[in-house]
PDB file of N, CA, C and O in Angstrom:
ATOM      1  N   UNK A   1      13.360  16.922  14.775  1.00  0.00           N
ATOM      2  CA  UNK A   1      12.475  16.850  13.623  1.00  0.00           C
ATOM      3  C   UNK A   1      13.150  17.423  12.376  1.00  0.00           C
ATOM      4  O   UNK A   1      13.517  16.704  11.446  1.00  0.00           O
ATOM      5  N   UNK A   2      13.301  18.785  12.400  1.00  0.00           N
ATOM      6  CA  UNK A   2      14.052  19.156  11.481  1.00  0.00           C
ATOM      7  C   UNK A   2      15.725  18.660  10.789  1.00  0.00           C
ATOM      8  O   UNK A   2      16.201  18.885   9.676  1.00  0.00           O
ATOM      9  N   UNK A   3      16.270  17.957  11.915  1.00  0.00           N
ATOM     10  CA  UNK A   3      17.710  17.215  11.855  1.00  0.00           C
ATOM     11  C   UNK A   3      16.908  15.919  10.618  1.00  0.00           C
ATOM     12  O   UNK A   3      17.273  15.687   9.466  1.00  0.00           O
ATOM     13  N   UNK A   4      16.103  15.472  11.160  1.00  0.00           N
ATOM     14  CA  UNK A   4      15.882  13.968  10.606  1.00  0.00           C
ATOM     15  C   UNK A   4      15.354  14.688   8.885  1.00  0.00           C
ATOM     16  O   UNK A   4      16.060  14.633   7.878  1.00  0.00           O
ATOM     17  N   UNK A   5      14.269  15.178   8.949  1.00  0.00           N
ATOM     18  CA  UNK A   5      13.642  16.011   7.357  1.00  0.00           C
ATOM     19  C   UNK A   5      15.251  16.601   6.487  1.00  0.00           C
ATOM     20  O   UNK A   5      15.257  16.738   5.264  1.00  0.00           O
ATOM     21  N   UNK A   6      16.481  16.885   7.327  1.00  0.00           N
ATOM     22  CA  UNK A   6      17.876  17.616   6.490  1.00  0.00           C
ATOM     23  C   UNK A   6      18.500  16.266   5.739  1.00  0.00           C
ATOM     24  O   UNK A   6      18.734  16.015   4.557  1.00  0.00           O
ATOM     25  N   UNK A   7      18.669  15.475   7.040  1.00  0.00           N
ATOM     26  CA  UNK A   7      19.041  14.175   6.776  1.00  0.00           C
ATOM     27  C   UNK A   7      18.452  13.280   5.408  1.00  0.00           C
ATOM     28  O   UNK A   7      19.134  12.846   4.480  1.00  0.00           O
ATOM     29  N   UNK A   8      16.951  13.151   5.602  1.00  0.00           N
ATOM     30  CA  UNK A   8      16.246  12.084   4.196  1.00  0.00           C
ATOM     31  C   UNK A   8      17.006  13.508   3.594  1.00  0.00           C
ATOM     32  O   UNK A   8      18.202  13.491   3.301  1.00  0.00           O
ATOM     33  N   UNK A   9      16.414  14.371   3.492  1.00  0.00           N
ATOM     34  CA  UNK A   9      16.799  15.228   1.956  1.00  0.00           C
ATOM     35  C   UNK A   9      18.175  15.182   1.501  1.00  0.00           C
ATOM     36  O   UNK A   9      18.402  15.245   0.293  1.00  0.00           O
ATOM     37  N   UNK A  10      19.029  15.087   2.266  1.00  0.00           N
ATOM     38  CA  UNK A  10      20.171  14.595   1.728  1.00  0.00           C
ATOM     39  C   UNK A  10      20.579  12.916   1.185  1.00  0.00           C
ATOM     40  O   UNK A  10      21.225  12.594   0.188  1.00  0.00           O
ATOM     41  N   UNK A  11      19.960  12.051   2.210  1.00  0.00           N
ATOM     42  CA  UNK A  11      19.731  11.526   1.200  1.00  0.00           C
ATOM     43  C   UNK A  11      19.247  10.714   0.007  1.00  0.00           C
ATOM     44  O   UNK A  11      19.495   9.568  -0.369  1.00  0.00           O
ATOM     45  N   UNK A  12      18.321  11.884  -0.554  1.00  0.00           N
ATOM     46  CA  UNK A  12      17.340  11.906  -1.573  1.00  0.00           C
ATOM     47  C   UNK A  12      18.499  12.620  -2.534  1.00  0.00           C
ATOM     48  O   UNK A  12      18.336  12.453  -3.743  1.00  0.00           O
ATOM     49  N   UNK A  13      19.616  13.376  -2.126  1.00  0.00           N
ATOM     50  CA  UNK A  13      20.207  13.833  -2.954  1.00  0.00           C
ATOM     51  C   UNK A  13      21.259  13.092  -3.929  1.00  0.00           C
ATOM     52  O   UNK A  13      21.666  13.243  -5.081  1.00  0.00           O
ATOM     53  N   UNK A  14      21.551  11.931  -2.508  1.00  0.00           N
ATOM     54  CA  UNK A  14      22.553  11.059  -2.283  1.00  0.00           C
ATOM     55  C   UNK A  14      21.970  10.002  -3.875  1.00  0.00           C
ATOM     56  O   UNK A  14      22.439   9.732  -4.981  1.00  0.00           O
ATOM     57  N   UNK A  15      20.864   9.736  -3.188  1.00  0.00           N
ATOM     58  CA  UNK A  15      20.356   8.491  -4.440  1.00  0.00           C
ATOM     59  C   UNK A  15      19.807   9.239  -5.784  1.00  0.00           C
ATOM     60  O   UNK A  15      19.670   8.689  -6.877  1.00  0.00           O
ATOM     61  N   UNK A  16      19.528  10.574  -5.487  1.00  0.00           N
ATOM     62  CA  UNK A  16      19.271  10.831  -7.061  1.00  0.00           C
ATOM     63  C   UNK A  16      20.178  11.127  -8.122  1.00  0.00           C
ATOM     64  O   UNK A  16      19.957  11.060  -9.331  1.00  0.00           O
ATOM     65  N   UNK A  17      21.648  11.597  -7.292  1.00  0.00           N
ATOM     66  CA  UNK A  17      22.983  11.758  -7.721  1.00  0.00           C
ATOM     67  C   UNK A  17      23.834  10.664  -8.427  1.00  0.00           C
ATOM     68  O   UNK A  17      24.773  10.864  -9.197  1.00  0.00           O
ATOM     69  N   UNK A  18      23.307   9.417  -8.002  1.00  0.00           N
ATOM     70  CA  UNK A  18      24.077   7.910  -8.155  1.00  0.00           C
ATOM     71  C   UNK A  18      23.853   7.858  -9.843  1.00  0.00           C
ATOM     72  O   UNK A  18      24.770   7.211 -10.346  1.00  0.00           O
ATOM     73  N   UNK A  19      23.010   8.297 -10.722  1.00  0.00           N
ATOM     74  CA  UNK A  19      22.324   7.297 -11.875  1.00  0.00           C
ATOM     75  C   UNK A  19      23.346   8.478 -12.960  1.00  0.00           C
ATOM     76  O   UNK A  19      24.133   7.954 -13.749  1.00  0.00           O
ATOM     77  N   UNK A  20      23.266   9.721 -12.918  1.00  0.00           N
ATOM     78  CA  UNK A  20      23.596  10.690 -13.419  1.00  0.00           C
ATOM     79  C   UNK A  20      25.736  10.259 -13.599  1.00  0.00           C
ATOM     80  O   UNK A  20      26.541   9.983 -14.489  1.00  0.00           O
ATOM     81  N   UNK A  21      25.712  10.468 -12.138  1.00  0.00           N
ATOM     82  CA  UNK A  21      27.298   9.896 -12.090  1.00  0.00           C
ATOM     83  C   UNK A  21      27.899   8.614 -12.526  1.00  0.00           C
ATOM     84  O   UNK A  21      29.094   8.517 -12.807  1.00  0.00           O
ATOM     85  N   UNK A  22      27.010   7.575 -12.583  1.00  0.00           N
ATOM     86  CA  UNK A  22      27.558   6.413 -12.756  1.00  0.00           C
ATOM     87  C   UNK A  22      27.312   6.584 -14.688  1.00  0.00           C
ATOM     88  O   UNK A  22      28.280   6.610 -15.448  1.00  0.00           O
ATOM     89  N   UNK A  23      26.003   6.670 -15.125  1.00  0.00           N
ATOM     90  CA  UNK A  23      25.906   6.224 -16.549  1.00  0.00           C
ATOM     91  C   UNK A  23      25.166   7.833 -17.398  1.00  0.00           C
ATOM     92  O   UNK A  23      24.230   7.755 -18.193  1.00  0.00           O
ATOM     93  N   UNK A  24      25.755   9.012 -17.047  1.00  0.00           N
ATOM     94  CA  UNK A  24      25.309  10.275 -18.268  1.00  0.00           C
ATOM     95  C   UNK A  24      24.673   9.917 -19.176  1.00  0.00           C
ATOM     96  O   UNK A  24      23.513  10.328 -19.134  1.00  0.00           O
ATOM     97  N   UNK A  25      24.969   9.190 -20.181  1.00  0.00           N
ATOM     98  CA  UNK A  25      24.202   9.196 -21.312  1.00  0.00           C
ATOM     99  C   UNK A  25      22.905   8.231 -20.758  1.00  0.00           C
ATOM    100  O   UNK A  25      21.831   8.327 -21.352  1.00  0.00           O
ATOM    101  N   UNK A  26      23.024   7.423 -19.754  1.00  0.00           N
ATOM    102  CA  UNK A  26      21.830   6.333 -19.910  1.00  0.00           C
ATOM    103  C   UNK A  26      21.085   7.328 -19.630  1.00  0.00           C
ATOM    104  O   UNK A  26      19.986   7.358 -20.183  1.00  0.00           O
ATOM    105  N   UNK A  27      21.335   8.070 -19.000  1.00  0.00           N
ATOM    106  CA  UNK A  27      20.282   9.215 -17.689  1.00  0.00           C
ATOM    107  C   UNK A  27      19.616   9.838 -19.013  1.00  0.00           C
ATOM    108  O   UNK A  27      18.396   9.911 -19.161  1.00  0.00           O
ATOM    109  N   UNK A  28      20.786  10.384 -20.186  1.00  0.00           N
ATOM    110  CA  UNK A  28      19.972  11.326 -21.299  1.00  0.00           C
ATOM    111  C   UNK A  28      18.814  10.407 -21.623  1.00  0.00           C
ATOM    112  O   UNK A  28      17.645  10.771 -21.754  1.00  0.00           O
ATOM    113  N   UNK A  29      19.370   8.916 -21.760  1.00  0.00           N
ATOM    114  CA  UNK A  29      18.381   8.225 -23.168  1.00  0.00           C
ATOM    115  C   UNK A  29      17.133   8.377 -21.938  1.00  0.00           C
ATOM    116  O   UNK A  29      16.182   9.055 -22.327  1.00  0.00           O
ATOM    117  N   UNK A  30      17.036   7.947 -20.803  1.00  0.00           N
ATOM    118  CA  UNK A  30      15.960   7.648 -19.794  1.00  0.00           C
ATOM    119  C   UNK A  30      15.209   9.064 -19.919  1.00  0.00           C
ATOM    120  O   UNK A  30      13.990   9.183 -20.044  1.00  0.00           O
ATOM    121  N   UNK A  31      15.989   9.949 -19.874  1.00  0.00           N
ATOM    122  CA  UNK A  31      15.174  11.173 -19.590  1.00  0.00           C
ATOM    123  C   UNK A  31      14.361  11.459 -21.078  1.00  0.00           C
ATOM    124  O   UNK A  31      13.163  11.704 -20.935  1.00  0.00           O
ATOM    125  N   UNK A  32      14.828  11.457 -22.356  1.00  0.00           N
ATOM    126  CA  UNK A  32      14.407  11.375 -23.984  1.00  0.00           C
ATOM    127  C   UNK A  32      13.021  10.317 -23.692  1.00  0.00           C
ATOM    128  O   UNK A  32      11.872  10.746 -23.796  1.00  0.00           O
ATOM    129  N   UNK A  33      13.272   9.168 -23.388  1.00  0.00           N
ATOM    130  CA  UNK A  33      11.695   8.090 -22.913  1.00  0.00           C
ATOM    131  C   UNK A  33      11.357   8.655 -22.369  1.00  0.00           C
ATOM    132  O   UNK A  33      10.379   8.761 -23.109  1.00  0.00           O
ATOM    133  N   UNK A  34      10.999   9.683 -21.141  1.00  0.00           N
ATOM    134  CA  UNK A  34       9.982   9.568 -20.131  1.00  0.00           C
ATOM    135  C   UNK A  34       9.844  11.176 -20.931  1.00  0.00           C
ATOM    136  O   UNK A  34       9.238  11.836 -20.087  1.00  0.00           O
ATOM    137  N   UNK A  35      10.054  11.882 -21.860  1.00  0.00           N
ATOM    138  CA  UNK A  35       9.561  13.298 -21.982  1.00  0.00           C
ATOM    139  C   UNK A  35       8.382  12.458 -23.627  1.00  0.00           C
ATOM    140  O   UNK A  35       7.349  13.072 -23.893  1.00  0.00           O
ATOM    141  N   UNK A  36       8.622  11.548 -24.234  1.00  0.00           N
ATOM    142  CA  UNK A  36       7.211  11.034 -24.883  1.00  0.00           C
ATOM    143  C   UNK A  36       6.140  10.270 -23.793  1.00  0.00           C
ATOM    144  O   UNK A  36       5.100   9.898 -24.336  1.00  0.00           O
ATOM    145  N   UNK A  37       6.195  10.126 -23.058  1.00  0.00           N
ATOM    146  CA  UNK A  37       5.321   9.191 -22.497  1.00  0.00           C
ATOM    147  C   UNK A  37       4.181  10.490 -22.070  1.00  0.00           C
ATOM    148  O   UNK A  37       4.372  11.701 -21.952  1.00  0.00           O
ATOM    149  N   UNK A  38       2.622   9.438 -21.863  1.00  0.00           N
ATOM    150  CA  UNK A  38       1.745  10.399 -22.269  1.00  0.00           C
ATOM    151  C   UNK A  38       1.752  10.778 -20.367  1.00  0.00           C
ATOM    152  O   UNK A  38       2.219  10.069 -19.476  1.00  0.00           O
ATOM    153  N   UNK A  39       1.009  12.227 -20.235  1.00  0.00           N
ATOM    154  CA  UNK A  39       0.812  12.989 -18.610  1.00  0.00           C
ATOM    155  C   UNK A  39       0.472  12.310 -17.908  1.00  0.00           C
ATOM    156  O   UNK A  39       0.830  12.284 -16.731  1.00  0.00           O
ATOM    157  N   UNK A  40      -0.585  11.318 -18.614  1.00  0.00           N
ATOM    158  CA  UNK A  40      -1.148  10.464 -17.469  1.00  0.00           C
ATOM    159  C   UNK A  40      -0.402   9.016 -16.617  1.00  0.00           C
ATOM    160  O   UNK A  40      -0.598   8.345 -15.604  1.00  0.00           O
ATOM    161  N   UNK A  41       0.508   9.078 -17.726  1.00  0.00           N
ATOM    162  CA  UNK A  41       1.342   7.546 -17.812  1.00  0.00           C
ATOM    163  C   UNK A  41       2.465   8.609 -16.280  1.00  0.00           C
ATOM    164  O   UNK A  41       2.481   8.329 -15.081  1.00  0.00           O
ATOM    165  N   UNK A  42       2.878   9.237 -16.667  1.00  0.00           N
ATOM    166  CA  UNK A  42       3.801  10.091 -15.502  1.00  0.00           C
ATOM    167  C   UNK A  42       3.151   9.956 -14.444  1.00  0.00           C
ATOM    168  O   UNK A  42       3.439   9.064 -13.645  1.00  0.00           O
ATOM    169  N   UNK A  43       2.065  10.892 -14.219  1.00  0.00           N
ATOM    170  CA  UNK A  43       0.928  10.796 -12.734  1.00  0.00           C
ATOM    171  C   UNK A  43       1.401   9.259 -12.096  1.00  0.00           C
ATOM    172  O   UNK A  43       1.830   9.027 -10.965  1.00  0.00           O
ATOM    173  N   UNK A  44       1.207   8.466 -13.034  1.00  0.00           N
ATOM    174  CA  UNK A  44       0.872   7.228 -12.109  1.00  0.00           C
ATOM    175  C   UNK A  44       2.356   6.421 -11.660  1.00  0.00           C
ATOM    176  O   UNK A  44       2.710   5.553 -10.863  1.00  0.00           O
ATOM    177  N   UNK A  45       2.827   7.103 -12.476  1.00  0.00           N
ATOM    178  CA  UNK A  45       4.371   6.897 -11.743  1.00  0.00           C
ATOM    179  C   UNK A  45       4.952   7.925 -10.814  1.00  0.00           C
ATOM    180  O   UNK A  45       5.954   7.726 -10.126  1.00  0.00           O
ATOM    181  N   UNK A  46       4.359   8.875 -10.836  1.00  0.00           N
ATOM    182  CA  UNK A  46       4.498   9.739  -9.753  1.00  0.00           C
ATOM    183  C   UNK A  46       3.565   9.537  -8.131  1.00  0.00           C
ATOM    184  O   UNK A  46       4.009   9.937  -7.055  1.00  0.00           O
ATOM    185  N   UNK A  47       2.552   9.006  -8.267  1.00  0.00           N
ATOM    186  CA  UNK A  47       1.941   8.410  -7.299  1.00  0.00           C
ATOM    187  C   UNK A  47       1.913   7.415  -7.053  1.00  0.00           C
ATOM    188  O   UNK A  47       1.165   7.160  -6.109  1.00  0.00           O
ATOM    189  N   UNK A  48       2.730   6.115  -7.746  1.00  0.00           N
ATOM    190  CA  UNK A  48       3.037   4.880  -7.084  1.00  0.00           C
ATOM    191  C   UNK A  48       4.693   5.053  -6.806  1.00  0.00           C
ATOM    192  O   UNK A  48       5.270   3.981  -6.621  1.00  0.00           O
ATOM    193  N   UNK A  49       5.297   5.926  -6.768  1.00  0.00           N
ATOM    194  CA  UNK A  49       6.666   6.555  -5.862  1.00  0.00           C
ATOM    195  C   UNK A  49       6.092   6.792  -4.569  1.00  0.00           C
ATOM    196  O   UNK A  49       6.562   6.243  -3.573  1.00  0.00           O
ATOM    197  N   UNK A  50       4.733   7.868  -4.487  1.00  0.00           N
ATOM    198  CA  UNK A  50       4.948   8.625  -3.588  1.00  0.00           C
ATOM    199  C   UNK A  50       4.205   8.073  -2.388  1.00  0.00           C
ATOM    200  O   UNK A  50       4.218   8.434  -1.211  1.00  0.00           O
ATOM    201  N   UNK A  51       3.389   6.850  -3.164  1.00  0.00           N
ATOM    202  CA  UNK A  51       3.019   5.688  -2.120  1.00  0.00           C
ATOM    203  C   UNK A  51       3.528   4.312  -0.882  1.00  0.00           C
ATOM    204  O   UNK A  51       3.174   3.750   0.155  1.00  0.00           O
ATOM    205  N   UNK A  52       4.855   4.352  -2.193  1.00  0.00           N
ATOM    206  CA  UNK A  52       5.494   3.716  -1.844  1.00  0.00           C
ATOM    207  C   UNK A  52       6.361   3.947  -0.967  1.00  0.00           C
ATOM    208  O   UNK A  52       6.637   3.216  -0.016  1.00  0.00           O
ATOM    209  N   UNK A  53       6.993   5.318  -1.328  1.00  0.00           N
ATOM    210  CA  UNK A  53       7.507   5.907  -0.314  1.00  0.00           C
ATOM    211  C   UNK A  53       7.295   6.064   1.417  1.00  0.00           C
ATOM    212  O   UNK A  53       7.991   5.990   2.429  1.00  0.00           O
ATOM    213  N   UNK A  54       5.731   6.353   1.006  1.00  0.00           N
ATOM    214  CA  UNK A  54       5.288   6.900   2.351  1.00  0.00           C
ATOM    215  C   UNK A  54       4.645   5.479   2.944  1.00  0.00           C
ATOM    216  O   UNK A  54       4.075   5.519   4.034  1.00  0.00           O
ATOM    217  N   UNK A  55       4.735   4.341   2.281  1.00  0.00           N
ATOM    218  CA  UNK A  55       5.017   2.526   3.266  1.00  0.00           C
ATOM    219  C   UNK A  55       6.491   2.249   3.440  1.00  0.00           C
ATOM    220  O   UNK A  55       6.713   1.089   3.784  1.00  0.00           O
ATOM    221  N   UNK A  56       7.108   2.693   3.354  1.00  0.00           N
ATOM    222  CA  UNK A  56       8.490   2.450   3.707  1.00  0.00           C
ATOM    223  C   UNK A  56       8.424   3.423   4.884  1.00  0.00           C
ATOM    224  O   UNK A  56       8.756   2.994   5.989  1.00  0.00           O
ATOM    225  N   UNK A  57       8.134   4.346   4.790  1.00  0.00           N
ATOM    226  CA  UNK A  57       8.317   5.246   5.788  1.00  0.00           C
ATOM    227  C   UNK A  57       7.079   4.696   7.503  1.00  0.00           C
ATOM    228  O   UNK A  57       7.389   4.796   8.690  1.00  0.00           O
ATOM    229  N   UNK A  58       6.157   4.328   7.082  1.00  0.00           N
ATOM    230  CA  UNK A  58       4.820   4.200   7.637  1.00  0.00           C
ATOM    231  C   UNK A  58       5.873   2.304   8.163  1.00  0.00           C
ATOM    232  O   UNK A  58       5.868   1.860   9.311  1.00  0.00           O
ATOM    233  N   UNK A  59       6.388   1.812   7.314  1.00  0.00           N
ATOM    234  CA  UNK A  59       6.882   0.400   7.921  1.00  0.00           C
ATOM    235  C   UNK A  59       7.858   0.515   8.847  1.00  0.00           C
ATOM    236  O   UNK A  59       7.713   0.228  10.035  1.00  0.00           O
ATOM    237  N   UNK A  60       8.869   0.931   8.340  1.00  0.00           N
ATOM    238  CA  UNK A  60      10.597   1.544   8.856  1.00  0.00           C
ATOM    239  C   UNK A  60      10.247   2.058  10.050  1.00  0.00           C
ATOM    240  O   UNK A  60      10.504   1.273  10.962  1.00  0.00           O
ATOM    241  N   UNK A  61       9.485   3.640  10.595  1.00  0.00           N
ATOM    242  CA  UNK A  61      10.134   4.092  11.375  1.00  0.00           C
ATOM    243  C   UNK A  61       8.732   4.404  12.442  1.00  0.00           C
ATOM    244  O   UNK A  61       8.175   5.470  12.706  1.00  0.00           O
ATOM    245  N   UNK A  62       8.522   3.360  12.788  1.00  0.00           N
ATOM    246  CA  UNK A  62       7.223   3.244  14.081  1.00  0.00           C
ATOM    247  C   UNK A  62       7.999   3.484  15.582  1.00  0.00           C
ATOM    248  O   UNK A  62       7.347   3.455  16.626  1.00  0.00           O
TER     249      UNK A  62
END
């Protein structure tokens, strides 16, 4: 259990590492857009990640 939870978190590290390394500045301009966007506009991109996530997970690994 704990092997598999080290594993995704790595890599979660793996894919959040890719955007930063490949294009720096795009990452700045992306990050400059998403700090105007209004709290609520975030939420819902934060909960259609974390939905999605957890059907990939709920599909993938039965």
């Amino acid at each position: 259990m704990w092997t598999h939870l080290l594993v995704a978190l790595g890599l979660v590290f793996v894919l959040e590492g890719i955007f930063p390394f490949i294009s720096p500045n795009g990452l700045r301009r992306t990050l400059l857009q998403l700090v105007q966007l209004p709290n609520r506009v975030l939420r819902i991109i934060g909960l259609s990640s974390m939905l999605s996530g957890l059907l990939i997970i709920y599909l993938f690994h039965r």
